[in-house]
LUMMIKE-50734 format. One line per 8 residues: number of its first residue (from 1); their letters; for each residue x, y, z of N, C-alpha, C, O. Coordinates in Angstrom, 3 decimals. Layout:
% LUMMIKE-50734
NUM) a) X,Y,Z,X,Y,Z,X,Y,Z,X,Y,Z  ...
//
This chain:
% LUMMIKE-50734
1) xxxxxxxx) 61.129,-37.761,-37.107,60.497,-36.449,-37.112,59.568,-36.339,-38.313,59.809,-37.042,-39.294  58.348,-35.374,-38.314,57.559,-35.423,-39.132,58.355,-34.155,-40.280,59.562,-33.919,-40.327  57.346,-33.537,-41.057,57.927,-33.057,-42.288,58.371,-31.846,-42.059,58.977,-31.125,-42.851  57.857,-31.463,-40.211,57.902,-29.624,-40.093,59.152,-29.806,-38.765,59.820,-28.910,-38.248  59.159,-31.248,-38.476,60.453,-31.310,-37.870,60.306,-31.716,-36.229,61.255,-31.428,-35.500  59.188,-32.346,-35.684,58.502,-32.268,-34.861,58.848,-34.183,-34.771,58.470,-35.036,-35.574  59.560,-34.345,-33.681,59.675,-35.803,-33.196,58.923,-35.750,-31.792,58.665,-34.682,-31.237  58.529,-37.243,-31.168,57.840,-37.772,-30.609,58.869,-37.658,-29.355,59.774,-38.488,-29.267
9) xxxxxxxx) 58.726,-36.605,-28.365,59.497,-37.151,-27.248,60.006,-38.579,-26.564,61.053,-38.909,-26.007  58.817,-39.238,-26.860,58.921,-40.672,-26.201,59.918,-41.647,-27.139,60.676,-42.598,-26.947  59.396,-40.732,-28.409,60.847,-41.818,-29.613,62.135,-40.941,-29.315,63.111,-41.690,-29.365  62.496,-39.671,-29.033,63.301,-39.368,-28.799,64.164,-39.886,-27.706,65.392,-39.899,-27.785  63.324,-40.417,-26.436,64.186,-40.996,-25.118,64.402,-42.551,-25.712,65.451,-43.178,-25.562  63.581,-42.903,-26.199,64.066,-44.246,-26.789,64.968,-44.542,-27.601,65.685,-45.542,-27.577  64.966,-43.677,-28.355,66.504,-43.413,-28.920,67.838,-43.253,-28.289,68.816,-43.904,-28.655  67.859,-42.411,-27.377,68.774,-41.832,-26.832,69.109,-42.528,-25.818,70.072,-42.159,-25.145
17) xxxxxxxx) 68.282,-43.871,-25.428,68.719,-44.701,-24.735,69.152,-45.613,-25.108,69.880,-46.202,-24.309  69.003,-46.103,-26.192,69.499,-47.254,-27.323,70.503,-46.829,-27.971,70.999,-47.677,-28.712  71.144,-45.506,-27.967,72.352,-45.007,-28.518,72.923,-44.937,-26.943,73.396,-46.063,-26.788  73.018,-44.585,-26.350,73.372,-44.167,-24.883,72.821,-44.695,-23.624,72.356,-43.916,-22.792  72.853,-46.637,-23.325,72.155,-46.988,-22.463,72.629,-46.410,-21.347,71.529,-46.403,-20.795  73.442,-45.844,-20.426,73.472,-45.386,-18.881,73.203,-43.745,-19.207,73.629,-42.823,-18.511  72.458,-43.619,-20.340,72.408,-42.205,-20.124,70.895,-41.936,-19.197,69.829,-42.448,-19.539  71.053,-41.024,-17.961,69.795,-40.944,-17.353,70.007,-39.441,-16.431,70.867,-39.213,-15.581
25) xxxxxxxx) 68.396,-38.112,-17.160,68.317,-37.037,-16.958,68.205,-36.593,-15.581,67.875,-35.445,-15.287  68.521,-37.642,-14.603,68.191,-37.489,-12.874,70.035,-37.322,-12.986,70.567,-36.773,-12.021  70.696,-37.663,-13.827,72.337,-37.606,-13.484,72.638,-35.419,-13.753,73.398,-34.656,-13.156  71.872,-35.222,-14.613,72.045,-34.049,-14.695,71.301,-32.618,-13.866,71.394,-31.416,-14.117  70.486,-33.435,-12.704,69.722,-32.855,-12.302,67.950,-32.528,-12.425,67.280,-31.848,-11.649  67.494,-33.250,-13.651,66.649,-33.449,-13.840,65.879,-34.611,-13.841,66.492,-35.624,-14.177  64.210,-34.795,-13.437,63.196,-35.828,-12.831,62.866,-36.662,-14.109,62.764,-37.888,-14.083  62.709,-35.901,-15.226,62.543,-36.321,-17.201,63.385,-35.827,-17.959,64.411,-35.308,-17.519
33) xxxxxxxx) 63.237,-35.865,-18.628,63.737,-35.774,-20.244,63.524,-34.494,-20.824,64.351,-33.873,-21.491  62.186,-34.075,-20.487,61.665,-32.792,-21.114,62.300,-31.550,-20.676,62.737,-30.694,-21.445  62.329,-31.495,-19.385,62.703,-30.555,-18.605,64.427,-30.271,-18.857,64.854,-29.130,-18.679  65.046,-31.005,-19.134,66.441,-31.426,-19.462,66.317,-31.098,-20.694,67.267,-30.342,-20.893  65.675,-31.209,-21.737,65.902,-30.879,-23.414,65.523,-29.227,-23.273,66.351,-28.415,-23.684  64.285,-28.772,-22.697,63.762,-27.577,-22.298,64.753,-26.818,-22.118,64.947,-25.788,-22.764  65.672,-27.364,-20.986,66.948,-26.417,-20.588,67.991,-26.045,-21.142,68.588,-25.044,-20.747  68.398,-26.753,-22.128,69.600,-26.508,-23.300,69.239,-25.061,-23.800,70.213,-24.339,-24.013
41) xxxxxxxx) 67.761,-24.421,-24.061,67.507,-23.419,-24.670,67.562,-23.626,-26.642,67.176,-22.758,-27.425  68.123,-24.952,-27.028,67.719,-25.055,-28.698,66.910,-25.231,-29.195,66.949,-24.780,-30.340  65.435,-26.063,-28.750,64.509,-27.087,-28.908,63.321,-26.386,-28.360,63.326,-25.900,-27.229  61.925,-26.314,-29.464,60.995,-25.803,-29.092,60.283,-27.286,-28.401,60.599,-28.374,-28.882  59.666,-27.226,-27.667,58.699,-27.983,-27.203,57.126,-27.972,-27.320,56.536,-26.916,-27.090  56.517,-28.954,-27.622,55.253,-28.760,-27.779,54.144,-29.645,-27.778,53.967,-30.391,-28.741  52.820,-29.646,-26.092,52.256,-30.336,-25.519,51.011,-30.104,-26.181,50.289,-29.121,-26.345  50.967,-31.744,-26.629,49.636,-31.856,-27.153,48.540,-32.269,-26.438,48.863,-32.556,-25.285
49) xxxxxxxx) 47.070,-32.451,-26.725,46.399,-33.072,-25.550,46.089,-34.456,-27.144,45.758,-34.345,-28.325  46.473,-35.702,-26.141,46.385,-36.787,-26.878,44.811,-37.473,-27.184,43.898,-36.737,-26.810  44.476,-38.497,-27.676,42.793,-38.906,-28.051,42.156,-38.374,-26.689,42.727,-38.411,-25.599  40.617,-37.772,-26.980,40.128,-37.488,-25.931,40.866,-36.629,-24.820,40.364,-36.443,-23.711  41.804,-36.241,-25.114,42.435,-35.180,-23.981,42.935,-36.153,-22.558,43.503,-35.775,-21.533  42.699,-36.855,-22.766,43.118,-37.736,-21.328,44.653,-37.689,-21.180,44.856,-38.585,-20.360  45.565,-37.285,-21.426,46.758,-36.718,-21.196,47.837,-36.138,-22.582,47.375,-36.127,-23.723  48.813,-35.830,-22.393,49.445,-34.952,-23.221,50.860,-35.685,-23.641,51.723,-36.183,-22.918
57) xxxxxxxx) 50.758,-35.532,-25.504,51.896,-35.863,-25.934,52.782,-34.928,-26.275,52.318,-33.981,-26.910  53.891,-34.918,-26.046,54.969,-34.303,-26.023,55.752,-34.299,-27.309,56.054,-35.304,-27.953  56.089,-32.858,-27.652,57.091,-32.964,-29.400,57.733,-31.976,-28.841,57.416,-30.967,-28.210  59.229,-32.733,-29.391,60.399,-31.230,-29.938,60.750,-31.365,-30.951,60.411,-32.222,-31.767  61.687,-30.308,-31.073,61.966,-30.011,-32.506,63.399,-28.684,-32.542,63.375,-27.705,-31.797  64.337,-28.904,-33.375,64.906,-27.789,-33.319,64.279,-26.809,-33.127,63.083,-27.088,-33.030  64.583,-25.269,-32.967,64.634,-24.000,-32.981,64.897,-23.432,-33.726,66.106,-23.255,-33.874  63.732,-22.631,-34.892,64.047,-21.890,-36.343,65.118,-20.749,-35.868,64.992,-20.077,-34.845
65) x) 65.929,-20.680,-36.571,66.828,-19.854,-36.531,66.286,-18.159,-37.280,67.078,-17.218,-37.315
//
């Protein structure tokens, strides 16, 4: 995570698969990852548009209390 607390979705599933290889978000009802972290309700989410806008990187991050 960077300094405001903001990790890389994509390092986040990579993680969480290397701590938890049979873990997979289609077991809980969900198609990704995002939509599944989204749903807990703790974790802000936040879509970036990546170089040139040609698609969007994805950050979460706890939820300021």
């Amino acid at each position: 995570a960077d300094e405001d607390g903001w990790a890389f979705m994509g390092d986040v599933g990579s993680l969480l698969q290397k701590k938890q290889p049979n873990f997979d978000s289609r077991n809980y009802g969900f198609e990704k990852l995002t939509p599944l972290i989204d749903s807990i309700g703790k974790f802000e989410i936040d879509q970036r548009d990546s170089y040139k806008g040609k698609f969007k990187l994805i950050y979460v991050r706890n939820k300021k209390r």
